[in-house]
MDTraj code that builds the backbone (N, CA, C; nanometers):
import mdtraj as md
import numpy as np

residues = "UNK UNK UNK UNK UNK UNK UNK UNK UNK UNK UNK UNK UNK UNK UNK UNK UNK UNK UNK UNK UNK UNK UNK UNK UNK UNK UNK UNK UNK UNK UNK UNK UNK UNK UNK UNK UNK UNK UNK UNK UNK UNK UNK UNK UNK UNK UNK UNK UNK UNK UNK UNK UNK UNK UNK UNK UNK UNK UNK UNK UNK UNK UNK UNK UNK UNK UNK UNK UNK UNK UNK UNK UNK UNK UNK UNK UNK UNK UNK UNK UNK UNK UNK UNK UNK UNK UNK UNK UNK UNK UNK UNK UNK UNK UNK UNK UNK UNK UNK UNK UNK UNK UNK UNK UNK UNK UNK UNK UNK UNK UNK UNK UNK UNK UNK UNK UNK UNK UNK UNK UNK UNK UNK UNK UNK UNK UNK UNK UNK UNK UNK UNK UNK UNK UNK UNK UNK UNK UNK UNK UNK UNK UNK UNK UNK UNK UNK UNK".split()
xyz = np.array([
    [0.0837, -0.1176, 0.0000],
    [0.0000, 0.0000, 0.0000],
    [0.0885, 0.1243, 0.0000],
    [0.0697, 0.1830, -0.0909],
    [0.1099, 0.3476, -0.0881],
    [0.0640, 0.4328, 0.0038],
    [0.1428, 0.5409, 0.0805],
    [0.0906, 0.6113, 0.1635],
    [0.1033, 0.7657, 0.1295],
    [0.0818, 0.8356, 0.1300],
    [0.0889, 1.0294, 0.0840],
    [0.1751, 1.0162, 0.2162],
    [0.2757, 1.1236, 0.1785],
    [0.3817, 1.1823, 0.2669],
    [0.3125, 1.2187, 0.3945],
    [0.2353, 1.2587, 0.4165],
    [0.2064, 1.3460, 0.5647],
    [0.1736, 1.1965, 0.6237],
    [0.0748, 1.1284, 0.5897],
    [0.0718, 0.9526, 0.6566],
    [0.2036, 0.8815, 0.6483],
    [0.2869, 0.9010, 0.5544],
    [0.4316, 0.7996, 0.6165],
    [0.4832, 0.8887, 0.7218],
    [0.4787, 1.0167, 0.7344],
    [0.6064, 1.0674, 0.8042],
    [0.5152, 1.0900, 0.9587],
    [0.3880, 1.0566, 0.9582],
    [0.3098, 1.0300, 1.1107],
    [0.3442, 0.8495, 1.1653],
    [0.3297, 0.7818, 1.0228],
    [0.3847, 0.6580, 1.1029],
    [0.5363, 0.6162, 1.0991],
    [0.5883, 0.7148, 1.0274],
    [0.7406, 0.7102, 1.0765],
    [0.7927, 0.7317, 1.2517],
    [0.7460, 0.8485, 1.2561],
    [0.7207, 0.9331, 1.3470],
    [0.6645, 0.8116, 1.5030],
    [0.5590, 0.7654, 1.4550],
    [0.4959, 0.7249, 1.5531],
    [0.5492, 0.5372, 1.5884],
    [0.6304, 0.5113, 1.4927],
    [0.7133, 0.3867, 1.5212],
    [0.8574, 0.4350, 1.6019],
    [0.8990, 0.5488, 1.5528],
    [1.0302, 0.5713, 1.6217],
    [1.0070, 0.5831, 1.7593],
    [0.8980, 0.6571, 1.7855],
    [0.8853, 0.7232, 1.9304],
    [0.8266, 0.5436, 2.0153],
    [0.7318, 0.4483, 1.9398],
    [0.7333, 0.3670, 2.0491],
    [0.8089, 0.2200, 1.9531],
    [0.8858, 0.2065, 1.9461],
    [0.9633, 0.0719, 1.8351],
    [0.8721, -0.0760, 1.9132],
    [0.8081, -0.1427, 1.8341],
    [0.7348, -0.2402, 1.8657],
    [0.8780, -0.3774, 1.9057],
    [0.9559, -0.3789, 1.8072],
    [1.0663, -0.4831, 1.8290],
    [1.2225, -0.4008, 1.8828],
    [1.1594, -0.2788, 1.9459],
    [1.3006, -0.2770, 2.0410],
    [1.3129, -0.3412, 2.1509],
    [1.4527, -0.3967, 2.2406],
    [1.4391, -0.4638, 2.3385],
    [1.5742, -0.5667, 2.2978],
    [1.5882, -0.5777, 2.4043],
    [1.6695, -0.6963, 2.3438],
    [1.6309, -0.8406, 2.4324],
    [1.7265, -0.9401, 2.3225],
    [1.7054, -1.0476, 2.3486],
    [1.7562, -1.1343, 2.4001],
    [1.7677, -1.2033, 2.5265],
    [1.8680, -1.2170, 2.6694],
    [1.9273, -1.3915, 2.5807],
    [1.8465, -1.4421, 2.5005],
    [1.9087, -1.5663, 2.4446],
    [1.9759, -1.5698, 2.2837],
    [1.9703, -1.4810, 2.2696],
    [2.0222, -1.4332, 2.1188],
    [2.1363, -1.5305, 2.0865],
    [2.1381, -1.6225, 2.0174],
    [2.2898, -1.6577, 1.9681],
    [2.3493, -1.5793, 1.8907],
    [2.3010, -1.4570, 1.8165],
    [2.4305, -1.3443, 1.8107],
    [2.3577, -1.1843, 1.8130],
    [2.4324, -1.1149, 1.8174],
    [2.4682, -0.9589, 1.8450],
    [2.5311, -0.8783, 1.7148],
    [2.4784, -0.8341, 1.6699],
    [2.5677, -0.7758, 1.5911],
    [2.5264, -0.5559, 1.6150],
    [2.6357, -0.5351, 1.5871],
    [2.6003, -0.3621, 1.5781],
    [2.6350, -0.2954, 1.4280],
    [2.5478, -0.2203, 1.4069],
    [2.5742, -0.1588, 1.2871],
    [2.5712, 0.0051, 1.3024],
    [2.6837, 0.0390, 1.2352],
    [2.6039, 0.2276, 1.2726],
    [2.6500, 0.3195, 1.1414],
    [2.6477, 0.4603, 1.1132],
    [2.6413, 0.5029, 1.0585],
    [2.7040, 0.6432, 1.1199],
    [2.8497, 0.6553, 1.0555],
    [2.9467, 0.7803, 1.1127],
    [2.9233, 0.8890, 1.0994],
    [2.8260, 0.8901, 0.9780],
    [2.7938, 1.0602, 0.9260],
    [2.7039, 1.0545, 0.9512],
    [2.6328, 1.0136, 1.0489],
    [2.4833, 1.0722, 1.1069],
    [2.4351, 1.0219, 1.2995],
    [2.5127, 0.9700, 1.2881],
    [2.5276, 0.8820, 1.4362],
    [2.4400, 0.7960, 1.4737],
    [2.3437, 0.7084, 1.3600],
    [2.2301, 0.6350, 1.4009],
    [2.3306, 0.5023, 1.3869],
    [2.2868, 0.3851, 1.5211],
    [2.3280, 0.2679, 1.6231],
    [2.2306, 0.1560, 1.5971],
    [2.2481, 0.0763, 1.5398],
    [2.1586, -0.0116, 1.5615],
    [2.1946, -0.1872, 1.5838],
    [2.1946, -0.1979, 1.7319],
    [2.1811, -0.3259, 1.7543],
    [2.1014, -0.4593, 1.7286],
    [2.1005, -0.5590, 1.6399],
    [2.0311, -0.6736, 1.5968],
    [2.0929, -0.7784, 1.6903],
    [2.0014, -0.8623, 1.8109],
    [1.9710, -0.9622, 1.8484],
    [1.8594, -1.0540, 1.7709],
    [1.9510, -1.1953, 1.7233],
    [1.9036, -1.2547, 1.6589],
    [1.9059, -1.3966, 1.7189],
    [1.8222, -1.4926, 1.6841],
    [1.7819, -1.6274, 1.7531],
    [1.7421, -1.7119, 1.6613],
    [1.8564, -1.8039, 1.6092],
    [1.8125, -1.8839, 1.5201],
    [1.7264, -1.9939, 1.5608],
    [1.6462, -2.0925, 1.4884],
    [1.6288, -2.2140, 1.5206],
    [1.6602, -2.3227, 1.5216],
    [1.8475, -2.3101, 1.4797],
    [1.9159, -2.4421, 1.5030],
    [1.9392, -2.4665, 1.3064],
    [1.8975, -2.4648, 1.2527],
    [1.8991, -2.4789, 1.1103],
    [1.9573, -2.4214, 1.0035],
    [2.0415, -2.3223, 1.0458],
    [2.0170, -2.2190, 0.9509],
    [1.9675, -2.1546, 0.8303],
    [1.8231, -2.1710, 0.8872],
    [1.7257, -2.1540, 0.8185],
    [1.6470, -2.0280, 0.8867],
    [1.5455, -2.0940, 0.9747],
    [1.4452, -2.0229, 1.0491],
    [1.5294, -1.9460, 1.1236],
    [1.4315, -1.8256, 1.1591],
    [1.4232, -1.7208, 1.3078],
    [1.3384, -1.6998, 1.3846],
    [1.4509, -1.7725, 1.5093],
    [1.3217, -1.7829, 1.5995],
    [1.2809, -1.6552, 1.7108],
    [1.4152, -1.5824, 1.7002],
    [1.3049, -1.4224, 1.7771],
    [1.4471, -1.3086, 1.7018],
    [1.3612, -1.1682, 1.7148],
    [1.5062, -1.1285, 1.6449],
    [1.4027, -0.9928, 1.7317],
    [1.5417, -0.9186, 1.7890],
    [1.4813, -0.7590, 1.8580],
    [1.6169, -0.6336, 1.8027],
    [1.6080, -0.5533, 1.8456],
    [1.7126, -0.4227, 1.7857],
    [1.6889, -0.3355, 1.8918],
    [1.7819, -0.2854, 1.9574],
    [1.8372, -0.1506, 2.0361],
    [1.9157, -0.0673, 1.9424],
    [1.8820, 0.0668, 1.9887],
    [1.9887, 0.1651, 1.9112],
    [1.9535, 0.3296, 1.9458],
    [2.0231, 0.3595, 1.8532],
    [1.9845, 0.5255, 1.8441],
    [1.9830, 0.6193, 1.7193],
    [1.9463, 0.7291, 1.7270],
    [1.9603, 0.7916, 1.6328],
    [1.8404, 0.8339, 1.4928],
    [1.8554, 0.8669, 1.4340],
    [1.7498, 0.9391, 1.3707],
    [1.6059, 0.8786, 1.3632],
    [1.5048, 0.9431, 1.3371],
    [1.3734, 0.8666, 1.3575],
    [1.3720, 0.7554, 1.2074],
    [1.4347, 0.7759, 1.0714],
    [1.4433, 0.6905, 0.9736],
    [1.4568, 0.5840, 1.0058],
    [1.5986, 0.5884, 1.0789],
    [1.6526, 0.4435, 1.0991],
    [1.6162, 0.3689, 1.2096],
    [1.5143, 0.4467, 1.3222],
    [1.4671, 0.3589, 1.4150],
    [1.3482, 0.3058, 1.3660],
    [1.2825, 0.3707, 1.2904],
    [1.1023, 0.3181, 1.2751],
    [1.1522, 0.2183, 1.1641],
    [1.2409, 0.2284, 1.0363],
    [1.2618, 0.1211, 0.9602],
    [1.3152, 0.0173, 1.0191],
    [1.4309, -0.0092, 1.1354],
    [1.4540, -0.1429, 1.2349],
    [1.3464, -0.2163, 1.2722],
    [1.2155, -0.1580, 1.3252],
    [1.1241, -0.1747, 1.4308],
    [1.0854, -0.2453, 1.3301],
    [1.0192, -0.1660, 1.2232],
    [0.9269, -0.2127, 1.0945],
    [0.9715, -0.3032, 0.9980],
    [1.1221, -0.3346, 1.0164],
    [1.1421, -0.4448, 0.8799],
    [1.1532, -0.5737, 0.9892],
    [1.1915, -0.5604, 1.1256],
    [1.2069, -0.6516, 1.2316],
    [1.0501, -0.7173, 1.2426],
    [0.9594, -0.6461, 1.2465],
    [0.7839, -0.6656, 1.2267],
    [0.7744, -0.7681, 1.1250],
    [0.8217, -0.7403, 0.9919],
    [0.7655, -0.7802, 0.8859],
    [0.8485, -0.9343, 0.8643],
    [0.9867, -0.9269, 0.9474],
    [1.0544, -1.0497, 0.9597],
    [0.9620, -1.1603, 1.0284],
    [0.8960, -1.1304, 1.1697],
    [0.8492, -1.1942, 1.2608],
    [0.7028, -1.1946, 1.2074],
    [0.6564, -1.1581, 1.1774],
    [0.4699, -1.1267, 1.1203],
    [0.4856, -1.2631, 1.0041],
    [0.5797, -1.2393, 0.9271],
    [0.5299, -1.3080, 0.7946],
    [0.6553, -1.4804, 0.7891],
    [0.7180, -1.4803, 0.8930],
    [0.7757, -1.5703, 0.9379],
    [0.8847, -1.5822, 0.8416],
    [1.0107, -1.4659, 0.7876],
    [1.0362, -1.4846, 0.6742],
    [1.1977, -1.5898, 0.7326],
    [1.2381, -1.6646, 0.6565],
    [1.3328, -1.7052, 0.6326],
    [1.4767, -1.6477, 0.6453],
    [1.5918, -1.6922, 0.6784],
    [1.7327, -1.6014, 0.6864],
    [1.6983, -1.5998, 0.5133],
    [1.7139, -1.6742, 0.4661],
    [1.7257, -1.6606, 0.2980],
    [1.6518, -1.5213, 0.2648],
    [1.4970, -1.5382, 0.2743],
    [1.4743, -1.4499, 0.2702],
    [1.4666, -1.2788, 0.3193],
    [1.5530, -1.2778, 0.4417],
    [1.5857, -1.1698, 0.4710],
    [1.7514, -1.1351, 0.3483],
    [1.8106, -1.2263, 0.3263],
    [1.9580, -1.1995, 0.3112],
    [1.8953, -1.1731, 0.1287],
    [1.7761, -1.1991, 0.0721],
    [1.7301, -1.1908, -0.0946],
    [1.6738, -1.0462, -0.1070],
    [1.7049, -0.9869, 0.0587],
    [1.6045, -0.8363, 0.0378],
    [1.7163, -0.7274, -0.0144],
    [1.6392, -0.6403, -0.0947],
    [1.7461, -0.5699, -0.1031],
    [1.7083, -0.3664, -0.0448],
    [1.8062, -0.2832, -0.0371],
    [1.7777, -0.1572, 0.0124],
    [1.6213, -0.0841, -0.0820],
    [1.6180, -0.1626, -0.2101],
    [1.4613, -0.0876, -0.2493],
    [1.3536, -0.1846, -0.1711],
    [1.3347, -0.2912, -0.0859],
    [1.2538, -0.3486, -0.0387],
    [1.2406, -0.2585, 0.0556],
    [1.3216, -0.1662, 0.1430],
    [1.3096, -0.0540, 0.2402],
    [1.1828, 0.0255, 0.2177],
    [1.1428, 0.0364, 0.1164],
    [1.0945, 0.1671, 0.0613],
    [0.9307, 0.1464, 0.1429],
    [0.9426, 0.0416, 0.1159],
    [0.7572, 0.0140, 0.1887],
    [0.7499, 0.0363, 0.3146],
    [0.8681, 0.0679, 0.3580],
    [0.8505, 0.0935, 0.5409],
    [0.8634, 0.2438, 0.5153],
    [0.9838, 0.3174, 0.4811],
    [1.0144, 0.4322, 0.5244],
    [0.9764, 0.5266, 0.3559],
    [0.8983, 0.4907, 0.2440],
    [0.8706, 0.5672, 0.1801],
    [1.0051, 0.5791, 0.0556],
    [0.9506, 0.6612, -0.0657],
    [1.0413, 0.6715, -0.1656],
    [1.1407, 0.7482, -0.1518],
    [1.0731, 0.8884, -0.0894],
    [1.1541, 0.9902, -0.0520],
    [1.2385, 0.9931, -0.0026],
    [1.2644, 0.9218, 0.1131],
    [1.3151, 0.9132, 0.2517],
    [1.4224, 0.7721, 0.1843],
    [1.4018, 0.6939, 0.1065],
    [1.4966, 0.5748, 0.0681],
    [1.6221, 0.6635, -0.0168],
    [1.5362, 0.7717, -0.1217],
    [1.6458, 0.8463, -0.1776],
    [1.7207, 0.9261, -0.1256],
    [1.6381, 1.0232, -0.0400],
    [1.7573, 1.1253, 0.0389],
    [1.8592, 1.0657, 0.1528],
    [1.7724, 0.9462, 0.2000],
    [1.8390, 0.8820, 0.3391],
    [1.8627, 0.7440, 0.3682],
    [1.9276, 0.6862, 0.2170],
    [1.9708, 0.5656, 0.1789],
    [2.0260, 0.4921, 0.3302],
    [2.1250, 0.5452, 0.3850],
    [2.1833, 0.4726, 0.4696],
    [2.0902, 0.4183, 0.5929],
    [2.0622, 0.5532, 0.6342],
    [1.9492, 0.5761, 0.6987],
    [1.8600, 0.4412, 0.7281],
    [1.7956, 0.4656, 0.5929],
    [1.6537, 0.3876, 0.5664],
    [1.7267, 0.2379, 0.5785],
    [1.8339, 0.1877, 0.5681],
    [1.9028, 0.0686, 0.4918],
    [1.9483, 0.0309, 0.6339],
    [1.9824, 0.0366, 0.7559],
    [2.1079, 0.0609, 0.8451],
    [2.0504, -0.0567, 0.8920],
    [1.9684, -0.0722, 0.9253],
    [1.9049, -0.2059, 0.9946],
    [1.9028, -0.3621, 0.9096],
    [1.8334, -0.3029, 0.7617],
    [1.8581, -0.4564, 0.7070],
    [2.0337, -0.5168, 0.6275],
    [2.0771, -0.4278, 0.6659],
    [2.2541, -0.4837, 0.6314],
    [2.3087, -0.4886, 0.7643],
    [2.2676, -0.4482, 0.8915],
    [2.3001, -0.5542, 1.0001],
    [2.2650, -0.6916, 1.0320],
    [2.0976, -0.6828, 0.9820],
    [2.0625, -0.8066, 0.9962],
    [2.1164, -0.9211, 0.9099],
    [2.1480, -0.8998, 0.8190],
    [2.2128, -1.0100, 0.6941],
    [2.3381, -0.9929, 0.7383],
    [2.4084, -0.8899, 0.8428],
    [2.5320, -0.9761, 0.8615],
    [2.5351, -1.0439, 1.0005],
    [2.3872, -1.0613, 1.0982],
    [2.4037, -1.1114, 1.1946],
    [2.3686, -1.2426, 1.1509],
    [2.2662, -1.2690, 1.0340],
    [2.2714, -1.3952, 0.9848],
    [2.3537, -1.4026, 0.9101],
    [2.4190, -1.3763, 0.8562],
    [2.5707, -1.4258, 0.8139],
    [2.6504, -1.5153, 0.9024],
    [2.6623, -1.4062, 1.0575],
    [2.7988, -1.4289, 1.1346],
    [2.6809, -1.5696, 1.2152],
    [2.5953, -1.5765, 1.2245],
    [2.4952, -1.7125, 1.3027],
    [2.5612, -1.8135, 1.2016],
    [2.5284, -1.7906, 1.0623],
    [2.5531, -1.9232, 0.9681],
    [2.6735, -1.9771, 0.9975],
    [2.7843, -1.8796, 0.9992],
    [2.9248, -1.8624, 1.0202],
    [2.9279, -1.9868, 1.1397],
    [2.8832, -1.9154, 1.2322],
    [2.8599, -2.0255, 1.3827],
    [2.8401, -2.1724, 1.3404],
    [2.7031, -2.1368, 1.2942],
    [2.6516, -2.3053, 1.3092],
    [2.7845, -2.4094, 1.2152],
    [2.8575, -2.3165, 1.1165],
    [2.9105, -2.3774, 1.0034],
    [3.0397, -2.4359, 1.0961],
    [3.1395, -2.3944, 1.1736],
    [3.2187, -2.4050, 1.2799],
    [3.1680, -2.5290, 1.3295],
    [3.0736, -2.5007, 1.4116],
    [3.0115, -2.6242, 1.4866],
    [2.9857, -2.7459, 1.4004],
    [2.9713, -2.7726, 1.3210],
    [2.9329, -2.8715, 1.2219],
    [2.7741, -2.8783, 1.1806],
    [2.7273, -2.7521, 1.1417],
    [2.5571, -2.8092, 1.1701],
    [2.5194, -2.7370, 1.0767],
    [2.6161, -2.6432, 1.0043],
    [2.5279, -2.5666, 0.8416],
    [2.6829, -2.6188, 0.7380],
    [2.6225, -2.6342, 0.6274],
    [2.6775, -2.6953, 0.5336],
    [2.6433, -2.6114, 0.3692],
    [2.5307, -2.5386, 0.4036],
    [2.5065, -2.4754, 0.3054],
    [2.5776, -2.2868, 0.2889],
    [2.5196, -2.2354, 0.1968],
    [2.6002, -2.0975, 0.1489],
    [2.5687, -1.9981, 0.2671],
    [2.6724, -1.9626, 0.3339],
    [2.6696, -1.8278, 0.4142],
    [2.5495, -1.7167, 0.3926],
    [2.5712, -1.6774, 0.2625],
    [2.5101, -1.6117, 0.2130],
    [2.4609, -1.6066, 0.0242],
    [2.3857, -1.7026, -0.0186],
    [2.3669, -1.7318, -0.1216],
    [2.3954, -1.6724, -0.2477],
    [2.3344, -1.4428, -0.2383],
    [2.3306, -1.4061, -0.2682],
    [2.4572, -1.3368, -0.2886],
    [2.5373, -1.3605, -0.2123],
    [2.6787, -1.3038, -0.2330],
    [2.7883, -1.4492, -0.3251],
    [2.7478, -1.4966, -0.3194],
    [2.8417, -1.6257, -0.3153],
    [2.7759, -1.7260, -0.4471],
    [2.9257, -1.7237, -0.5656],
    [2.8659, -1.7900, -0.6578],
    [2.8379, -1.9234, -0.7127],
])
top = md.Topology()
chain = top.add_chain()
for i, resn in enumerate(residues, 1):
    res = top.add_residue(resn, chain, resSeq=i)
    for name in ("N", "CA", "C"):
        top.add_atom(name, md.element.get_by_symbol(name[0]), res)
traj = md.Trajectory(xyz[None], top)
């Protein structure tokens, strides 16, 4: 669904101020931080696989910094857990899949911004796959989409 600017930038607005998936997650098998130097937005991804490296079984984000990059964490973290998506399918998304959370505008002027959250998350499932692969228990591609 398309939204007119004054409705994205109220539910921009109104995800930053209360983030539904901030919090973190006390069993996380990994942590990762991501941030952004020229603007100072922080964003922590606690992630919880289900043993497979496949599924996710809880994933939360702490951080700081501009209202873009907090309401798009909250909101692509939502759409991970709502629609039950896959590491695959988080790691097949790319920075224009952003756009449905934080708008067209806001993807062009505030790429990083808008982006900061889902290139932590593909490298906290990265560095999980990484894990399980160590341990003996993933056998398949780190990251599919990178890797030929």
């Amino acid at each position: 669904m398309e939204w007119d600017r004054e409705t994205l930038i109220q539910i921009l607005l109104e995800e930053a101020r209360n983030p539904l998936m901030r919090g973190r997650l006390d069993d996380a098998d990994v942590t990762v931080s991501g941030g952004n130097p020229g603007c100072g937005d922080v964003v922590h991804i606690y992630l919880k696989g289900e043993g497979d490296g496949r599924g996710i079984a809880g994933v939360k984000f702490d951080g700081s910094g501009c209202n873009v990059s907090q309401a798009a964490a909250s909101m692509l973290l939502q759409k991970v857990v709502n629609e039950r998506l896959t590491m695959d399918d988080v790691l097949g998304m790319t920075g224009e899949d952003m756009k449905q959370f934080v708008g067209e505008s806001a993807l062009a002027t505030r790429p990083r911004c808008a982006t900061l959250a889902l290139s932590t998350l593909k490298e906290a499932i990265r560095q999980y796959r990484r894990q399980l692969r160590a341990e003996g228990k993933w056998q398949g591609p780190i990251d599919p989409f990178q890797e030929g």
